[in-house]
C-alpha positions in Angstrom: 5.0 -15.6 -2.5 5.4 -11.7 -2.8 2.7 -9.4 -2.0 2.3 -6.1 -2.4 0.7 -4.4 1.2 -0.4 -0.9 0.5 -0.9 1.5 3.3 -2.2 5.1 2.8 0.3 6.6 5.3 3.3 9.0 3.8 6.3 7.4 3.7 8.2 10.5 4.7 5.4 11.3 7.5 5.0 8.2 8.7 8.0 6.8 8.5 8.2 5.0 11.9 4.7 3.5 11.3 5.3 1.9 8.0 8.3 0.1 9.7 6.5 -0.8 12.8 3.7 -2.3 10.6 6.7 -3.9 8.2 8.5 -5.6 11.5 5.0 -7.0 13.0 3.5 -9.2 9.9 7.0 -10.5 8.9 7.1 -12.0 12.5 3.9 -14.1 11.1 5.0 -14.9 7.6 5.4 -18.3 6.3 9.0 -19.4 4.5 9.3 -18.0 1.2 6.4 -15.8 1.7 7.1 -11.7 1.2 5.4 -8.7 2.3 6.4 -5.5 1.1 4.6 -2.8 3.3 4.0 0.6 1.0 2.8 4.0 1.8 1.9 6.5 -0.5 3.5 9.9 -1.5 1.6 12.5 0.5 -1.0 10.4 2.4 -3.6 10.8 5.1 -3.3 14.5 5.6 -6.8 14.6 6.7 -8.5 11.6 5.0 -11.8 11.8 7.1 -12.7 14.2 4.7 -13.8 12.4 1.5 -12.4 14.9 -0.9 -8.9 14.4 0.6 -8.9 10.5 0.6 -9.5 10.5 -3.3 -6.1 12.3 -4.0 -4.7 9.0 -2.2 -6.7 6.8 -3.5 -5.7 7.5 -7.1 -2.4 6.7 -6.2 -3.7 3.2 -4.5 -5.1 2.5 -8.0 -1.8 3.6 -10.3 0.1 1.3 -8.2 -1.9 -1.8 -8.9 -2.4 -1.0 -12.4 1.9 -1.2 -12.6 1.8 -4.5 -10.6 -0.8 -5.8 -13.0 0.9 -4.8 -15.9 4.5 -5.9 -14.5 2.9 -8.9 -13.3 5.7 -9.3 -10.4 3.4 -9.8 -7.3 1.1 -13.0 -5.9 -1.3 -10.7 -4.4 -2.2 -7.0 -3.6 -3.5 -5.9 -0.3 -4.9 -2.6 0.6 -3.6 -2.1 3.9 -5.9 1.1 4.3 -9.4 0.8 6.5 -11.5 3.1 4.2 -11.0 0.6 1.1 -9.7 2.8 -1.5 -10.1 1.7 -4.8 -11.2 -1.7 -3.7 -14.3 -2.6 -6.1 -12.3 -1.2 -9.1 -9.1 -3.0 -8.3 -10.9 -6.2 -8.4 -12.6 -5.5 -11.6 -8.9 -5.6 -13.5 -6.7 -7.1 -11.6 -6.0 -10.8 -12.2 -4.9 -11.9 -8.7 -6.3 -11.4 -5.2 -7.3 -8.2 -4.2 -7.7 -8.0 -0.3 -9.0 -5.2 2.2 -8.3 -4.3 5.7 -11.6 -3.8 6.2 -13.2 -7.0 5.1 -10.9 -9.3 6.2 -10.8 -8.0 9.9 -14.9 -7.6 9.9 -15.2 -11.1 8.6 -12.7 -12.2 10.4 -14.3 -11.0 13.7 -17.7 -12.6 13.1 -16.0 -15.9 13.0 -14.8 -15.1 17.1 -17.9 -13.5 18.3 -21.5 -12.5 17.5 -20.9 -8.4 17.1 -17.7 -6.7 17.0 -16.8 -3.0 17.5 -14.0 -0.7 15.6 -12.1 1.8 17.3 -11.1 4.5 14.5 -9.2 7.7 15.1 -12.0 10.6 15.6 -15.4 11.3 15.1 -15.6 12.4 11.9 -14.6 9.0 10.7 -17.3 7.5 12.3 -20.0 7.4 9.8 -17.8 6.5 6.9 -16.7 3.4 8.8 -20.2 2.5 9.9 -21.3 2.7 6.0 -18.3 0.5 5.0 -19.5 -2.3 7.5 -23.0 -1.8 6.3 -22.1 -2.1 2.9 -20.8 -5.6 3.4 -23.9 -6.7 5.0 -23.2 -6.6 8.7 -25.5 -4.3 9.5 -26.7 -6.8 12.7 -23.1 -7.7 13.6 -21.6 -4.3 14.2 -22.2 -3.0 18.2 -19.9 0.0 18.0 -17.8 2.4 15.8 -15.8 4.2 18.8 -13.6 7.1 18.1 -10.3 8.2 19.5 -9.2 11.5 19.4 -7.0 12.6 16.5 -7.9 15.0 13.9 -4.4 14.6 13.1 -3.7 11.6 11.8 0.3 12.0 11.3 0.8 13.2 15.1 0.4 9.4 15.6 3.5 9.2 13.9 4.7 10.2 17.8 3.3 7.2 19.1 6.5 5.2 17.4 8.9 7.8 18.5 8.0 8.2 22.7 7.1 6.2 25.7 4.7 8.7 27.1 2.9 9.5 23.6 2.5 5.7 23.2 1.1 5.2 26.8 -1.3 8.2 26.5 -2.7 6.2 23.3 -3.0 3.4 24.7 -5.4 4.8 27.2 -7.6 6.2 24.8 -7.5 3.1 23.0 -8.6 1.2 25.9 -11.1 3.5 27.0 -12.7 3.3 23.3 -12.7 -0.8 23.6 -14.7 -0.4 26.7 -17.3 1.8 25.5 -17.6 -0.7 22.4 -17.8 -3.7 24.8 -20.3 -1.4 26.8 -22.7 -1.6 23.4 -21.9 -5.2 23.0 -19.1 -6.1 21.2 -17.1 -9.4 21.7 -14.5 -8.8 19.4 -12.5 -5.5 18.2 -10.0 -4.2 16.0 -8.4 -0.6 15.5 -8.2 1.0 12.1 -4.5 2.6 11.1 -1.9 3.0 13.5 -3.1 2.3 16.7 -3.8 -1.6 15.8 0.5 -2.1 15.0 0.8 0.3 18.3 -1.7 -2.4 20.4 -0.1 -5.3 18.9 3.1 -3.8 19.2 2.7 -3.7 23.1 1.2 -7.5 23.1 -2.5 -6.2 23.8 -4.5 -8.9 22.4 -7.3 -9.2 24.8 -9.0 -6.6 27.3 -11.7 -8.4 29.7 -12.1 -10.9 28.1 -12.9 -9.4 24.8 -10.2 -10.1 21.5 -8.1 -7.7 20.0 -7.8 -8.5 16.5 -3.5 -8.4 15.2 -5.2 -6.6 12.2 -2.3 -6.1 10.2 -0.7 -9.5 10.5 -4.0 -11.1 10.0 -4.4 -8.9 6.5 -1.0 -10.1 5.8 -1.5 -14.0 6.3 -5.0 -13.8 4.5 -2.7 -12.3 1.3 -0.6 -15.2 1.6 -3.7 -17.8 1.9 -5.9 -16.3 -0.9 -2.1 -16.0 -3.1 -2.0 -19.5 -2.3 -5.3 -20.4 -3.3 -5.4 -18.3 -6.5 -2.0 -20.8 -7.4 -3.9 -23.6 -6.7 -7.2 -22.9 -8.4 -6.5 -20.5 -10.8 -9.5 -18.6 -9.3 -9.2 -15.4 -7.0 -12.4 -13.3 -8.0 -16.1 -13.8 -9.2 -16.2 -12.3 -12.7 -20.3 -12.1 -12.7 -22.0 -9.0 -11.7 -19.7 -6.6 -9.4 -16.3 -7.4 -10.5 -16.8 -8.3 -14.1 -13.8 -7.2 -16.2 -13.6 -4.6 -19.2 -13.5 -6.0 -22.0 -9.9 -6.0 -23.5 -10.4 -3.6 -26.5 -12.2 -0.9 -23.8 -9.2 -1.4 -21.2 -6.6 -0.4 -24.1 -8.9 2.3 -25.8 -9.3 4.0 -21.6 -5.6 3.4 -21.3 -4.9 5.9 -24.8 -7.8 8.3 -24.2 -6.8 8.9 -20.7 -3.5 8.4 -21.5 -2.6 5.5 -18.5 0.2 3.8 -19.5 -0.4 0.5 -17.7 -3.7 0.0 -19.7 -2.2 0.8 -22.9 -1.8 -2.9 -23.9 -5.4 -3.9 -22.7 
């Protein structure tokens, strides 16, 4: 099992995190299974703002189009919170295409009756609100709490000293309990802050789960890869995620000149 795990994060800027995140879900994988944790090129140098997050999210979408045309991977997961690229990743590619998002939303309704997120500043708050909304949850969702970083590579610091990590924490904390304030029974982080908390075995704060949101991304790739093998099936192809038709894919790929859809 190989699956690609894509995170937004720079892999020059963010260095530490991507190999935090790397070390935590292979301490969860099953024999034979692989997860090869990605960043991106530039990422996340100030993707609260929507503008910004499209630059990454075109690269998101030119690396699945290489998988799907190399065909080398079992499953691609976007390891990113704001789902880039997720709705037209599942319209071409033929294997499961999982987001962080979804799987720790749904996940969380299966362990309590609302659930909070803790994100990393204000601005982020309404996207991440719309995201859950969009997915239905409208009535499950007590609290989208920010932390405060407009800066989302300073937490890069968090994987490099005691103090920065500590200081984090304590946000992070503080952010659960205003969530749990508003009624949430279950959380989760979005980006670094969930491998920092699971890092430093925070799974549970009175009472209330923590969700392990990036090893449970990482095991639902291998169980969906596993299910796509056994059932040939990994995506509805009626309505939202219908495919082009062949012909169009290949006559996109030469007017837009995109290699990877060159051959349909």
């Amino acid at each position: 099992m190989r699956i690609w795990f894509q995170l937004l994060s720079s892999e020059t800027g963010l260095k530490r995190f991507i190999a935090a995140t790397q070390k935590l879900v292979d301490r969860g994988l099953s024999p034979g299974s692989v997860v090869e944790v990605r960043g991106t090129t530039q990422g996340v140098l100030g993707d609260q703002y929507r503008l910004f997050w499209h630059y990454d999210t075109r690269e998101v979408l030119d690396n699945a189009l290489r998988i799907r045309k190399d065909g080398n991977y079992d499953a691609f997961v976007i390891a990113n919170s704001l789902d880039p690229g997720l709705v037209e990743l599942r319209e071409i590619m033929n294997i499961p295409v999982l987001s962080f998002m979804e799987v720790n939303c749904f996940a969380a309704c299966t362990m309590g009756e609302r659930f909070g997120v803790i994100v990393p500043n204000r601005k982020f708050v309404a996207r991440y609100r719309e995201i859950v909304l969009s997915y239905g949850l409208r009535d499950r969702l007590a609290a989208v709490e920010p932390i405060e970083f407009d800066d989302v590579r300073s937490m890069e610091e968090i994987f490099k000293d005691e103090k920065v990590a500590e200081a984090m924490e304590h946000q992070v904390i503080a952010a659960i309990r205003r969530a749990v304030a508003k009624g949430a029974e279950v959380v989760f982080c979005a980006g670094p802050p969930a491998t920092m908390m699971a890092e430093r075995g925070r799974f549970e704060i009175d009472g209330v789960p923590i969700l392990d949101a990036y090893t449970l991304l990482a095991k639902t790739g291998e169980l969906m890869a596993s299910m796509h093998k056994l059932t040939g099936i990994c995506v509805s192809r009626h309505l939202l995620y219908e495919a082009p038709p062949h012909d169009l894919v290949q006559k996109v790929g030469q007017a837009y000149n995109v290699d990877a859809l060159r051959e349909g």
